[in-house]
DRENPALO-285333 format. One record per atom (N, C-alpha, C, O): x, y, z; residue in three letters. Coordinates in steps of 0.2 Angstrom, whole numbers, padded with zeros to 4 digits, always signed. Layout:
REM residues N
XYZALA...
//
This chain:
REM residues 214
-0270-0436-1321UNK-0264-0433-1318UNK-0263-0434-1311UNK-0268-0434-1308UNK-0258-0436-1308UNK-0255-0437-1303UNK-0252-0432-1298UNK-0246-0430-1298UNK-0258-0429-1294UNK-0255-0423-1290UNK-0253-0423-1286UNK-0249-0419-1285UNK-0253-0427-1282UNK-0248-0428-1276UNK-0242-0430-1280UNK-0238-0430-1275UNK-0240-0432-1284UNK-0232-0434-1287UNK-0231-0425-1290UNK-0227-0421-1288UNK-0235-0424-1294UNK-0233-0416-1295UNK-0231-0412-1289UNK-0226-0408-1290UNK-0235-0413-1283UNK-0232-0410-1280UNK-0226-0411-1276UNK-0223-0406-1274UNK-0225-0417-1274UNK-0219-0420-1272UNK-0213-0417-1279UNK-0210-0412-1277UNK-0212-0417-1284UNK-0209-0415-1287UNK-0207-0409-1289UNK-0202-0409-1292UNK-0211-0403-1286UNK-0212-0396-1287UNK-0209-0395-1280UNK-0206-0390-1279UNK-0209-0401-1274UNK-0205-0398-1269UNK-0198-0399-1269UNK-0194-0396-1265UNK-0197-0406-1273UNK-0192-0407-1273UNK-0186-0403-1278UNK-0180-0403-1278UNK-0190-0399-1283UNK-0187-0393-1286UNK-0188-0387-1283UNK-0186-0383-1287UNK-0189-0384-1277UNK-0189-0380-1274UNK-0184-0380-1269UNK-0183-0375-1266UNK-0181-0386-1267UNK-0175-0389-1262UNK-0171-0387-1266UNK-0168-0382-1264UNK-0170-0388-1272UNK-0162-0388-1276UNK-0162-0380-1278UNK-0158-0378-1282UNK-0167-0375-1276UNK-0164-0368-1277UNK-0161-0366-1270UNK-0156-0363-1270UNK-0167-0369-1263UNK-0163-0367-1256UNK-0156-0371-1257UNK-0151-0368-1255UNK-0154-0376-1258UNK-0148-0379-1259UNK-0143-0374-1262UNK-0137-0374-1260UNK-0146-0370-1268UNK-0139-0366-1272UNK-0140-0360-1267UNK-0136-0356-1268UNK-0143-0359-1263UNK-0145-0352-1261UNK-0143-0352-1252UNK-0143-0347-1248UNK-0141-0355-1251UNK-0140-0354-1243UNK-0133-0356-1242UNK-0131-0360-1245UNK-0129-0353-1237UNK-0124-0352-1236UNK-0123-0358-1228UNK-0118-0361-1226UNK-0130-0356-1222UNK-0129-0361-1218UNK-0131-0368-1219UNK-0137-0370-1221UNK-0122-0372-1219UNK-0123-0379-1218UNK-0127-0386-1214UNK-0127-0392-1216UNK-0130-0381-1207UNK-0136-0386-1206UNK-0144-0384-1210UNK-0149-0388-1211UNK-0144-0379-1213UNK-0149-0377-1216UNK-0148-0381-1224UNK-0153-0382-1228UNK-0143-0383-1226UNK-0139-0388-1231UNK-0144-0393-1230UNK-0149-0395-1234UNK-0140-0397-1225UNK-0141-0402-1222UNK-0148-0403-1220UNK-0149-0409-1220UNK-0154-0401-1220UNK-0160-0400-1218UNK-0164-0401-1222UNK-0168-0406-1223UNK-0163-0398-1226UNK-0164-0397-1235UNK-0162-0405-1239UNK-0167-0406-1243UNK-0158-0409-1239UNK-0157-0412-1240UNK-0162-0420-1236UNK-0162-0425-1239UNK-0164-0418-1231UNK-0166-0423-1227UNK-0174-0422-1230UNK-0177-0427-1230UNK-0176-0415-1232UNK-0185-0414-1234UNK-0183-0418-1241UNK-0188-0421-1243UNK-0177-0418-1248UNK-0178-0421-1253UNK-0177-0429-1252UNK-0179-0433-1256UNK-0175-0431-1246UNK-0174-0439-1244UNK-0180-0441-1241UNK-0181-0447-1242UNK-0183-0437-1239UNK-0191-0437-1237UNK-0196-0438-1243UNK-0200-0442-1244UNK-0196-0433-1247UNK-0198-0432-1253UNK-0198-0438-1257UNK-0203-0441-1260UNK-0190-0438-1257UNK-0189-0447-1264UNK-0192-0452-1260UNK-0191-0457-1265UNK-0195-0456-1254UNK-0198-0460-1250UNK-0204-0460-1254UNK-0206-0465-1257UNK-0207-0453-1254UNK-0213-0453-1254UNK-0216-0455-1261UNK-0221-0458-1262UNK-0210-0453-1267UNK-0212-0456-1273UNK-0216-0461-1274UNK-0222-0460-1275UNK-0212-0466-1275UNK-0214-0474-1276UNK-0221-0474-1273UNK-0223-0478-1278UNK-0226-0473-1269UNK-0230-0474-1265UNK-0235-0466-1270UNK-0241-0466-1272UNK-0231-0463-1270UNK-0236-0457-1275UNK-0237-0463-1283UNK-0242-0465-1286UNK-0233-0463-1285UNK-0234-0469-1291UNK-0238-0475-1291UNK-0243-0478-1295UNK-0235-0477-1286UNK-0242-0482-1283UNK-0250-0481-1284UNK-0254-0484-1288UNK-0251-0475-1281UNK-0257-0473-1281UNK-0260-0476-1276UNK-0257-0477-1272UNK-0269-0479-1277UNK-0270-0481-1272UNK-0269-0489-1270UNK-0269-0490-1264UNK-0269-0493-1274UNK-0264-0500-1273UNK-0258-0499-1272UNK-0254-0497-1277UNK-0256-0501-1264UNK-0248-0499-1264UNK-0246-0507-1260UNK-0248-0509-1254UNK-0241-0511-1265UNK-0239-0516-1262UNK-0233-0517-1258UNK-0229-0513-1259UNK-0233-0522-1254UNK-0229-0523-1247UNK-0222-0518-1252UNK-0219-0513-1251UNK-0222-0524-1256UNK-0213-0523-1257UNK-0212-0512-1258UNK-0208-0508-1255UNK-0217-0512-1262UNK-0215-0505-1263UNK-0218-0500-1255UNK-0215-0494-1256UNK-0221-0500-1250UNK-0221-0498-1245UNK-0214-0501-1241UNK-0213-0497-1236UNK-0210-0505-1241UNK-0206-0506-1239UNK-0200-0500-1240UNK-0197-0495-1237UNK-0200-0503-1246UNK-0194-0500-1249UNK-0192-0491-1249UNK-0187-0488-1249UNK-0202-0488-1248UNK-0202-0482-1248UNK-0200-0481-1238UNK-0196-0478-1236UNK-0202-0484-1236UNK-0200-0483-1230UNK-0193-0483-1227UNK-0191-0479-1223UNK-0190-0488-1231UNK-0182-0487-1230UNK-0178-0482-1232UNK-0173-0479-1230UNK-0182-0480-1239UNK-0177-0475-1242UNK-0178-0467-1237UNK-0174-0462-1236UNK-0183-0468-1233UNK-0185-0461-1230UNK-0181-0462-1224UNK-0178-0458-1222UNK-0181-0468-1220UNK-0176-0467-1214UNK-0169-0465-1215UNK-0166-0461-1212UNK-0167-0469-1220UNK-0162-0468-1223UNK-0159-0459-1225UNK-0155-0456-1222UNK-0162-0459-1229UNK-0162-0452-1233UNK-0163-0446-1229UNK-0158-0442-1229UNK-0170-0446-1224UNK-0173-0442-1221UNK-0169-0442-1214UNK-0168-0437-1211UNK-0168-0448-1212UNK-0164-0448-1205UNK-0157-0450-1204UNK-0154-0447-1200UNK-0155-0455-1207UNK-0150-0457-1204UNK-0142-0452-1209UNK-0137-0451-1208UNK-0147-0452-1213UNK-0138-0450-1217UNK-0138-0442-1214UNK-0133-0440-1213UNK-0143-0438-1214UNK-0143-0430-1211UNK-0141-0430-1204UNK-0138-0425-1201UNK-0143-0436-1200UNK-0140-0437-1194UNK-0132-0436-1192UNK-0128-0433-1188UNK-0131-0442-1197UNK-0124-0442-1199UNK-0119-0436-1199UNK-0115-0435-1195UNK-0122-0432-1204UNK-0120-0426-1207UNK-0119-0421-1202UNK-0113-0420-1200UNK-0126-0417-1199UNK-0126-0414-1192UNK-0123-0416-1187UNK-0120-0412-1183UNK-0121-0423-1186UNK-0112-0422-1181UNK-0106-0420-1184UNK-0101-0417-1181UNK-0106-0421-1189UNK-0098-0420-1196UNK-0099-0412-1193UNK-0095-0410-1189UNK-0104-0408-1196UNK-0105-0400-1194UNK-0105-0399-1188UNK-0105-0393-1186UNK-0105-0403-1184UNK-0103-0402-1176UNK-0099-0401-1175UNK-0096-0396-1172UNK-0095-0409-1176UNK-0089-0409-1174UNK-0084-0405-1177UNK-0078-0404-1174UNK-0085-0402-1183UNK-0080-0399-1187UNK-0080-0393-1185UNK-0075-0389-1186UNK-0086-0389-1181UNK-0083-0383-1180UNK-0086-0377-1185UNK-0085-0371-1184UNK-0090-0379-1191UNK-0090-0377-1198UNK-0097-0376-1196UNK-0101-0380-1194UNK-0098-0368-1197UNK-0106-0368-1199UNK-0108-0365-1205UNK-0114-0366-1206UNK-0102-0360-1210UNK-0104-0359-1215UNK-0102-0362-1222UNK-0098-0366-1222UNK-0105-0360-1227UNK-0100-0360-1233UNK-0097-0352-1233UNK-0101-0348-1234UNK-0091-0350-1233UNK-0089-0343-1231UNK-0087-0341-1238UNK-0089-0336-1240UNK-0083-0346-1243UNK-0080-0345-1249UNK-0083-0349-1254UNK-0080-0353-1258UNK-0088-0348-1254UNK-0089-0353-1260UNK-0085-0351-1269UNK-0085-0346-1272UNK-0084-0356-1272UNK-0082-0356-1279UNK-0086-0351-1284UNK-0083-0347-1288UNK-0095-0353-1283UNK-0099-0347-1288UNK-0103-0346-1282UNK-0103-0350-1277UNK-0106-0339-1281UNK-0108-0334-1279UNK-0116-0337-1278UNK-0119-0340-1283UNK-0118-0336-1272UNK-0125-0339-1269UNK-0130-0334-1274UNK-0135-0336-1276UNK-0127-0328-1277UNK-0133-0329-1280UNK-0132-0330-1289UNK-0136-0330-1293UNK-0127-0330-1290UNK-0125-0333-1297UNK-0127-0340-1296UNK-0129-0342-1302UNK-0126-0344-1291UNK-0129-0351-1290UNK-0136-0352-1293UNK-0137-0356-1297UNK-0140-0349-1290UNK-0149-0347-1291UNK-0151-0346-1297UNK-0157-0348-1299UNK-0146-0341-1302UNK-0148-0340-1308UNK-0146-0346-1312UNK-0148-0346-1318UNK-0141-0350-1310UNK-0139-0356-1315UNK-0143-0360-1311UNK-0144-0364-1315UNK-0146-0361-1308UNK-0151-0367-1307UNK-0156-0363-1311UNK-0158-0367-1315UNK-0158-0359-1311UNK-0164-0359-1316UNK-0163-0360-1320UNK-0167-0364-1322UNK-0158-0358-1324UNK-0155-0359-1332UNK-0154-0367-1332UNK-0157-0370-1337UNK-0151-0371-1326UNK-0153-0378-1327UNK-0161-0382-1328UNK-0161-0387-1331UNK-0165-0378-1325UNK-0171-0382-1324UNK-0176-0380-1333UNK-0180-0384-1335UNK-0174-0373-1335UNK-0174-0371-1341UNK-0171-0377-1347UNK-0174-0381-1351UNK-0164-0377-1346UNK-0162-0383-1351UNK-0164-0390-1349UNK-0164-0395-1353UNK-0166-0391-1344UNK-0171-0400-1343UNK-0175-0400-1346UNK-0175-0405-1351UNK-0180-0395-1346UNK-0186-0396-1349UNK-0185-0395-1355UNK-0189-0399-1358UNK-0182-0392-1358UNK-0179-0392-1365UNK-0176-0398-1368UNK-0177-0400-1374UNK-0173-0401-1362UNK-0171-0409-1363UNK-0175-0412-1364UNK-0176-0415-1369UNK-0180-0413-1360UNK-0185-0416-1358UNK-0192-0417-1364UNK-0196-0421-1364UNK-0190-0412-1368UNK-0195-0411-1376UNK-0190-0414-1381UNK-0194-0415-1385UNK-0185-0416-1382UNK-0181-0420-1386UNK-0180-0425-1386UNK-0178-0429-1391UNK-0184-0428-1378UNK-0182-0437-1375UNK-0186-0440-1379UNK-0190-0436-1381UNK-0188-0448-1383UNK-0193-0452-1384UNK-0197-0454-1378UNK-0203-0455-1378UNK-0193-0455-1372UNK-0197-0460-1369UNK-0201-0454-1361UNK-0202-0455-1355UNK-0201-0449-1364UNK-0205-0444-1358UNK-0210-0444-1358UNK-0213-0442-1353UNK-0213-0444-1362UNK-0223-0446-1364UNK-0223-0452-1361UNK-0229-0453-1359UNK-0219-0458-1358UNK-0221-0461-1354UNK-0221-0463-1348UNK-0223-0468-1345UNK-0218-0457-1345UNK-0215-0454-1337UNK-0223-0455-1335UNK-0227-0456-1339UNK-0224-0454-1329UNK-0228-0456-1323UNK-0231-0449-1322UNK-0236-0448-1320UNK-0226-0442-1323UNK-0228-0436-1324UNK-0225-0432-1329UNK-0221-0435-1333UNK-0227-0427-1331UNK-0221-0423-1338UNK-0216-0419-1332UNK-0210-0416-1333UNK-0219-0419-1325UNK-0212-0415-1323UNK-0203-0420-1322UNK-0197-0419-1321UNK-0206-0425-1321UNK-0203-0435-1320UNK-0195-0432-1321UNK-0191-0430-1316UNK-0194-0432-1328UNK-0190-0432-1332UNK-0186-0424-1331UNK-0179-0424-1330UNK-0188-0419-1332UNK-0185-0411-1330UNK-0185-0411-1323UNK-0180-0408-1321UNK-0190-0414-1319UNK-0185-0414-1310UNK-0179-0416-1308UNK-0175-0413-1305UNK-0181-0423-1313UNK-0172-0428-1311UNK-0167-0424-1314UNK-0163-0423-1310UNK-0166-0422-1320UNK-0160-0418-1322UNK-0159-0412-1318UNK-0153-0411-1315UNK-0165-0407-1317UNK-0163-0401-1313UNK-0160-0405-1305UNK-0154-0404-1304UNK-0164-0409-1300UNK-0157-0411-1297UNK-0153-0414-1297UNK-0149-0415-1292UNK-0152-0418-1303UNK-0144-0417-1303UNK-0140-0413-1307UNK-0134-0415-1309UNK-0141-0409-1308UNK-0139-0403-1311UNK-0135-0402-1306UNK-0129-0403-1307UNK-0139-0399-1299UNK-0140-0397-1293UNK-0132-0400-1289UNK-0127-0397-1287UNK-0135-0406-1290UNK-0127-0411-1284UNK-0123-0411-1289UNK-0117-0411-1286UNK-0121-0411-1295UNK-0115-0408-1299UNK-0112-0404-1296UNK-0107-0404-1293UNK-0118-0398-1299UNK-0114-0390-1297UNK-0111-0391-1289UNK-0105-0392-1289UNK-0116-0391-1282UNK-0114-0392-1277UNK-0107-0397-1276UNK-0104-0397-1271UNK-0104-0401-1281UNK-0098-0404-1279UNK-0094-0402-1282UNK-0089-0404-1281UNK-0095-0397-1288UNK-0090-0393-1292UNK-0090-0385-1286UNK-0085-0383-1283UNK-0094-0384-1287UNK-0092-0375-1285UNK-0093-0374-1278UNK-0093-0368-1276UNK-0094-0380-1273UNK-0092-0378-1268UNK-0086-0380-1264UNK-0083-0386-1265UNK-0084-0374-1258UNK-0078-0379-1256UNK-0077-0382-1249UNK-0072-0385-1248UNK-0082-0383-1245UNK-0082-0384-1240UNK-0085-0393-1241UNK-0089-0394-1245UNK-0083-0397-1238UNK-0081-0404-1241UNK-0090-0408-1240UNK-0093-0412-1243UNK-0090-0404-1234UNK-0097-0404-1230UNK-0105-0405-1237UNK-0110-0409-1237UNK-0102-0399-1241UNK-0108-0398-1246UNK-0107-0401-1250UNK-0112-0403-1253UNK-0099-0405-1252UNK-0098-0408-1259UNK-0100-0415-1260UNK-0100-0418-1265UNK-0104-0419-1250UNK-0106-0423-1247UNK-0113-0422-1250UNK-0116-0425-1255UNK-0116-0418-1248UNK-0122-0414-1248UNK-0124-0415-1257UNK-0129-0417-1259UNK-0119-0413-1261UNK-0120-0413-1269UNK-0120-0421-1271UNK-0124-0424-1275UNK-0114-0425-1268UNK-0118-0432-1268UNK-0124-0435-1267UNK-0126-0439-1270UNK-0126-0433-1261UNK-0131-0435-1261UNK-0138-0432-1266UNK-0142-0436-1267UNK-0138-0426-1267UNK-0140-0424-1272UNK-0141-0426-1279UNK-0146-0426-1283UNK-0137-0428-1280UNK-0136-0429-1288UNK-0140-0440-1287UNK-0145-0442-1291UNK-0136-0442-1282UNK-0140-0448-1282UNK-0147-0448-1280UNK-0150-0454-1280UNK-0150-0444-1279UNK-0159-0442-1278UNK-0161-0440-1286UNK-0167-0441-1287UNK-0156-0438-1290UNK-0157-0437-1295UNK-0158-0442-1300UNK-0163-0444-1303UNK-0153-0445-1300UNK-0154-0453-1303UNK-0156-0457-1301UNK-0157-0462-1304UNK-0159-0456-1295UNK-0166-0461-1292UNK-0173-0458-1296UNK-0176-0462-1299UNK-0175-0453-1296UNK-0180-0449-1299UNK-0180-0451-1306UNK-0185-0452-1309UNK-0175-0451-1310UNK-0174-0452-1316UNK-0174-0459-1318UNK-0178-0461-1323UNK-0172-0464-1315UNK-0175-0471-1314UNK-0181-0471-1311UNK-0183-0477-1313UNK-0184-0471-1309UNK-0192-0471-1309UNK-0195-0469-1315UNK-0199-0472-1317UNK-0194-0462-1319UNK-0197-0461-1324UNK-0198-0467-1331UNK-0203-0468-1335UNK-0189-0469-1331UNK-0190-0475-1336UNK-0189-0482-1336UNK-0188-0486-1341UNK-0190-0483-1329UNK-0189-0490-1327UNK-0196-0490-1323UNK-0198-0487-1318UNK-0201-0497-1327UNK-0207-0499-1323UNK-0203-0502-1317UNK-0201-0497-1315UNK-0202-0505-1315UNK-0198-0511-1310UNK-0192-0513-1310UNK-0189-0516-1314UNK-0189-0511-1303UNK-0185-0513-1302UNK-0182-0517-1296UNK-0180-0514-1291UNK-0179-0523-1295UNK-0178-0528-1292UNK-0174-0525-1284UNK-0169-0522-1283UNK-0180-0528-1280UNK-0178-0523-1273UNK-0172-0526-1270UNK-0172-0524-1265UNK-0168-0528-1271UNK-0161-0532-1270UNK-0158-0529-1273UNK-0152-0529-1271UNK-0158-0525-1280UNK-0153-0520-1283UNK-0157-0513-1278UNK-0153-0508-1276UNK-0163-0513-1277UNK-0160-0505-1273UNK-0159-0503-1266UNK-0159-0498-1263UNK-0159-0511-1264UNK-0156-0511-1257UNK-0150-0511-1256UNK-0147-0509-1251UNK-0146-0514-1264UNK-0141-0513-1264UNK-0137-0509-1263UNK-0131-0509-1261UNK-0141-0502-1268UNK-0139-0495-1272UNK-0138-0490-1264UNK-0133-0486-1263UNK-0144-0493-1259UNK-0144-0489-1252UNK-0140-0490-1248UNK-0139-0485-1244UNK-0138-0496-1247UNK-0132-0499-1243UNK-0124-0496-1246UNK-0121-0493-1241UNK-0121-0496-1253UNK-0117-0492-1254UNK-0117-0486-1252UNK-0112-0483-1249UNK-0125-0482-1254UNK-0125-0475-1250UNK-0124-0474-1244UNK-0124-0468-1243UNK-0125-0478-1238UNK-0124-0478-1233UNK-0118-0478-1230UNK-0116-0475-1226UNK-0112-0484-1234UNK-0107-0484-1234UNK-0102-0478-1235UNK-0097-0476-1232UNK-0105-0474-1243UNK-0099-0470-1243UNK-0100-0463-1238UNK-0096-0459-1237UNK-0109-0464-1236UNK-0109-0456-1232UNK-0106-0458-1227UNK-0103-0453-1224UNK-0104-0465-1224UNK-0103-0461-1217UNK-0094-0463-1219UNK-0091-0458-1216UNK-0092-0467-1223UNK-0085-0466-1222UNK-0083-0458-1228UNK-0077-0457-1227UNK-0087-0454-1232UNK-0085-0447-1230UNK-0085-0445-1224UNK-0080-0443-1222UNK-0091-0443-1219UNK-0092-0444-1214UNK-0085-0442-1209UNK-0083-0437-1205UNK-0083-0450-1210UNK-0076-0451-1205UNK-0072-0446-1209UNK-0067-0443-1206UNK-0072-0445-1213UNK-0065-0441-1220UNK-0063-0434-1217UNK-0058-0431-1216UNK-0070-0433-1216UNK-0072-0425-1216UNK-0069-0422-1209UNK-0066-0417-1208UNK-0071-0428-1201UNK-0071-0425-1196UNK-0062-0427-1196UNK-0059-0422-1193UNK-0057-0432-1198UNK-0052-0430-1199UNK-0048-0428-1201UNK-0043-0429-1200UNK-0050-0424-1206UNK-0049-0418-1210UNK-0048-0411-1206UNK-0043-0407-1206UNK-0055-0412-1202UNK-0056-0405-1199UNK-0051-0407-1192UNK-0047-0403-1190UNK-0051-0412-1189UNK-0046-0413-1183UNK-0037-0410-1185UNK-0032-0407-1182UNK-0037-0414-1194UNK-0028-0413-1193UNK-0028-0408-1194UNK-0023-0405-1190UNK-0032-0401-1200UNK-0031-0395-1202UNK-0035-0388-1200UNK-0034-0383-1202UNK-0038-0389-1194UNK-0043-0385-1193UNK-0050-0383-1199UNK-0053-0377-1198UNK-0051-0385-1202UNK-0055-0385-1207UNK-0056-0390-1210UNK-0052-0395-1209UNK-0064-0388-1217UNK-0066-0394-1220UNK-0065-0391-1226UNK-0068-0395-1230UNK-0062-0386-1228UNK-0061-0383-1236UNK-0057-0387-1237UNK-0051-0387-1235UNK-0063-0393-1245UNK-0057-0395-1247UNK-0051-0392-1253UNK-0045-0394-1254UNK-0055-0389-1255UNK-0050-0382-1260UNK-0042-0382-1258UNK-0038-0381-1263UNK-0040-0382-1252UNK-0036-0383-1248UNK-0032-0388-1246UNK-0027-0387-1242UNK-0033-0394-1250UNK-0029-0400-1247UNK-0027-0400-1253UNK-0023-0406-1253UNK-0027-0396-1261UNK-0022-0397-1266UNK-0014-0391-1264UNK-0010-0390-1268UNK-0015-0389-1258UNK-0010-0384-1259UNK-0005-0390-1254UNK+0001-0388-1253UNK-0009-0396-1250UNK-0004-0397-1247UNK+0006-0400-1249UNK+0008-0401-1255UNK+0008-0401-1245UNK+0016-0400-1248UNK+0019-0409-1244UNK+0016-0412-1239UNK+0023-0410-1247UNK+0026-0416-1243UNK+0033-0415-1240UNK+0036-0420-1236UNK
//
């Protein structure tokens, strides 16, 4: 059994309840930069103790990336917008918490259904990846603040990396430098979306840009 990936994954599952549960956007954003830290560390927890260049590379990029540059990003967007809270959210910060349990309940549920989960790297592998993308779903449906529904991007794609590690031995580092580079592109050009959003309307509730009128 692999305890350091267990534990990297029990924290990356305890991110995605402070994520349904807090209402401050740098405390969002923060949260988001320890599960970017987190998926770094993976590859390197799977490794065990032969860890090849290619895959120290790669873990290292996804953490500056993850951990620094995209939450960097973000904490100016909540700067400059003026925005510290989620004030109105869609579902209720603690109705959010009991649907993330109920989600991490139906993974592992899922998770006993799969053929190829006996051959994950851990048995939490497979029930982590779904409860965080459970997690950047919900965060892009039920909240309104454009800020967070960034933040559920990025979530859900954490999720789908976690989930490809469990059923993929290898993957070709030029597909996921690829995979990182579009993610850099779309965070920072939401990024730019969001602060002129917040410039033309005084706000970043996107909830609000279906009412506009021509």
């Amino acid at each position: 059994m692999n305890h350091i990936l267990d534990t990297l994954l029990v924290i990356l599952l305890l991110s995605c309840f402070l994520l349904l549960g807090t209402s401050r956007l740098a405390a969002a954003v923060r949260m988001t930069a320890v599960q970017g830290f987190m998926i770094g560390l993976l590859p390197l927890a799977i490794e065990g103790g032969e860890i090849r260049l290619r895959v120290a590379i790669l873990a290292a990029l996804i953490a500056v990336l993850k951990a620094g540059v995209f939450p960097w990003l973000l904490m100016r967007t909540v700067r400059s917008a003026g925005t510290t809270h989620e004030e109105r959210p869609l579902v209720g910060y603690g109705l959010s918490t009991l649907l993330g349990v109920a989600a991490v309940g139906a993974a592992f549920w899922l998770d006993s259904r799969l053929p190829f989960s006996a051959e994950a790297h851990s048995k939490l592998v497979v029930p982590v990846a779904f409860s965080v993308m459970a997690t950047g779903l919900f965060l892009m449906v039920a909240r309104r603040t454009a800020i967070c529904q960034v933040l559920g991007y990025l979530t859900l794609e954490n999720g789908i990396y976690i989930f490809g590690l469990a059923i993929v031995s290898g993957i070709p580092m030029l597909v996921e430098l690829g995979v990182l580079m579009d993610m850099f592109v779309a965070v920072f050009v939401m990024g730019i979306a969001i602060f002129r959003i917040s410039r033309e309307f005084d706000h970043i509730d996107a909830a609000q840009l279906t009412s506009l009128k021509g």
